[in-house]
N, C-alpha and C positions, 0 to 999 in steps of 0.2 A: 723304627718309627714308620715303616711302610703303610703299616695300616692308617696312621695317623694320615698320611700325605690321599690319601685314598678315600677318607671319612671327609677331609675338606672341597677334596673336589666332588664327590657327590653333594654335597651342601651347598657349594658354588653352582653348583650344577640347577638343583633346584629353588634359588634366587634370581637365578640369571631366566630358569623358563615363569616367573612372575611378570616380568618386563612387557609393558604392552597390556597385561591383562589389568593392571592397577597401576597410577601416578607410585614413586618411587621417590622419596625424600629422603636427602641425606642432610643431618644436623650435625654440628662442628664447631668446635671452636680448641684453644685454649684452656688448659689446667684456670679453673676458679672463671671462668668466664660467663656461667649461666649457663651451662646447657640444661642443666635438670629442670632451673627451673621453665625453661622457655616451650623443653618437650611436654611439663605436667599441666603447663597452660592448654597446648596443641592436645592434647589427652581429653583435658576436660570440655574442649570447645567440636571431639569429637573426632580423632584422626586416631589410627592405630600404629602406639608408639613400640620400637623395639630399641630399647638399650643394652648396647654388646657392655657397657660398663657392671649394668647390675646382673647380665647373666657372668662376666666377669669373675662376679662378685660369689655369687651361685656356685658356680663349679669350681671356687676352690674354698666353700664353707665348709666348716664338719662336714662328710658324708658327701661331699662333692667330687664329681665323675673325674675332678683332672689331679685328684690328692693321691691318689694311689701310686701316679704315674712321679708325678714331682718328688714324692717321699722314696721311687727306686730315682731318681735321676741325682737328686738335692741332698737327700739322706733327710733322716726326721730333724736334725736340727732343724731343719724349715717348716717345719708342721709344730704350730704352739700351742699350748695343754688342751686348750678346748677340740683338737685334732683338726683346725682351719691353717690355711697357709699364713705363716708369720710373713704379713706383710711389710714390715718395715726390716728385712732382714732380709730379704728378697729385692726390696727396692735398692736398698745399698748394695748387693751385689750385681744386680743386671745395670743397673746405671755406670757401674766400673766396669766391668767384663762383657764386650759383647757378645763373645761364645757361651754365657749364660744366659745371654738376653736369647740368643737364638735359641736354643735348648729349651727355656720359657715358652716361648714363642710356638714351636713345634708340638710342645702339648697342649696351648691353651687355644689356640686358630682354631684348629679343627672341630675341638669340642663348643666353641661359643660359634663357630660358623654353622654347627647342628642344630645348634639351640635356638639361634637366628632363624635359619629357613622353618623348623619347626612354627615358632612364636609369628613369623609371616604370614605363612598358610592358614592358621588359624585364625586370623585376624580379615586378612583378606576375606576368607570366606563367611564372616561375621558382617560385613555389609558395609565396613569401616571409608572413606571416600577415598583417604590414600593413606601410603603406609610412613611413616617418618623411624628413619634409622640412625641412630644416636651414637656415633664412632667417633671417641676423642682423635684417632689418629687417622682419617676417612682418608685425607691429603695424601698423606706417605703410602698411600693402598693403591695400586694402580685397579684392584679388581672395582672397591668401592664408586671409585670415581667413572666406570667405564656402564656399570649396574644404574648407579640412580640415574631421574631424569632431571634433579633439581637441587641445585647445594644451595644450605642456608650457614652462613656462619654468625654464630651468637660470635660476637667482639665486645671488648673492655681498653681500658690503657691497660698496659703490662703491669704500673705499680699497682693498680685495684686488684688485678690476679694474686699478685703477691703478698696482699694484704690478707683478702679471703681463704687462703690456701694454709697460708701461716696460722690464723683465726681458726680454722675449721677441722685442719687437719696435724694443730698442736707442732708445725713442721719449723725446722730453723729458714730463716730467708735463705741462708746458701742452698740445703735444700731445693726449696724453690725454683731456685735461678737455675741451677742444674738440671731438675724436669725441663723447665721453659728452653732452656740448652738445644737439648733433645726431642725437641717441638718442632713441626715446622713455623718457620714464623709467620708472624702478625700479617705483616706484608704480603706471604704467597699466598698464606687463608683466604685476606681480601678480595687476591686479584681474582682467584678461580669462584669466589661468591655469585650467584645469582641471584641472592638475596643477603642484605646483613641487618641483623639484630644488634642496638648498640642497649647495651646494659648495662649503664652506669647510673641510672637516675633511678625513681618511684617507682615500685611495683605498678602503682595505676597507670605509669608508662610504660611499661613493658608490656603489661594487658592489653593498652591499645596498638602496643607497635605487633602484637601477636593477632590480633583479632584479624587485623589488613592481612598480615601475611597470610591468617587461615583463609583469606576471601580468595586473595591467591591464588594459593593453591586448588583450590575448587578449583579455578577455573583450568587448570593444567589439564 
């Protein structure tokens, strides 16, 4: 995995020399808490969004840069017919084991920390006012938190999480409560916030609690 530990620190490497040349947002929250929809508002109102979730998502689709690695580490039982990583069979293993959860871990950083600085650069150099980086686990990061210049946490009460997640993603509550588990909690989210988005009410409320924050940030 040398090469892997090598590919991340040149991607950290060039995230970290962005700093200075553009505002740096970092968005957060909670499993089911809104961040998608809080980032595709900030999208449309004009900021350049990057989600480590949907590149996540990306490189372990068919044909995705970290399936070749997971399928020698995992064996193909983790690769399901369409050749994407059987997410739910993954989940239940790294949530019991954390020497799988690292082993994850070690193939996916480096190639979504690639794909990041790539999808940065680009964006930056697009004329975008500032960048917003979309990390459900930013908190647990010491890099994340030391990189941006500005943390937002989308917040909920915990049972809306729990309801959304179970709704959305067909999942048992114990499910649930076990990711939440493995969260940092509500609590340390809050404290380290520079800004919070509370997303329990009307879209038309969340539009205008997003529009302030985009004024915000302008001014960063």
């Amino acid at each position: 995995m040398a090469s892997t530990h090598s590919n991340l620190d040149t991607a950290q490497a060039d995230l970290k020399a962005l700093k200075g040349e553009i505002p740096l947002i970092g968005l957060t929250g909670g499993i089911g808490s809104g961040k998608t929809a809080v980032s595709n508002l900030l999208g449309e109102l004009g900021a350049g969004i990057i989600d480590t979730d949907l590149i996540s998502h990306e490189i372990t689709a068919p044909g995705g840069n970290a399936i070749p690695l997971i399928t020698k580490v995992f064996g193909a039982d983790f690769i399901d017919p369409q050749g994407a990583l059987n997410r739910a069979k993954m989940r239940a293993l790294v949530f019991t084991d954390p020497n799988s959860r690292q082993a994850l871990e070690k193939i996916t950083h480096p190639l979504i920390q690639q794909e990041t600085a790539k999808k940065a650069f680009e964006l930056a150099k697009s004329g975008v006012p500032y960048l917003v980086f979309v990390v459900p686990l930013l908190i647990e990061s010491g890099f994340w938190l030391k990189l941006i210049d500005y943390l937002v946490v989308v917040d909920c009460p915990e049972e809306t999480q729990i309801q959304r997640v179970m709704h959305r993603n067909n999942m048992t509550r114990l499910d649930v409560e076990n990711i939440l588990k493995a969260q940092t909690s509500r609590k340390v989210r809050l404290a380290a916030a520079n800004a919070v988005i509370e997303n329990q009410g009307s879209l038309d409320k969340l539009k205008s609690e997003v529009l302030n924050l985009h004024q915000q940030l302008l001014k960063i």
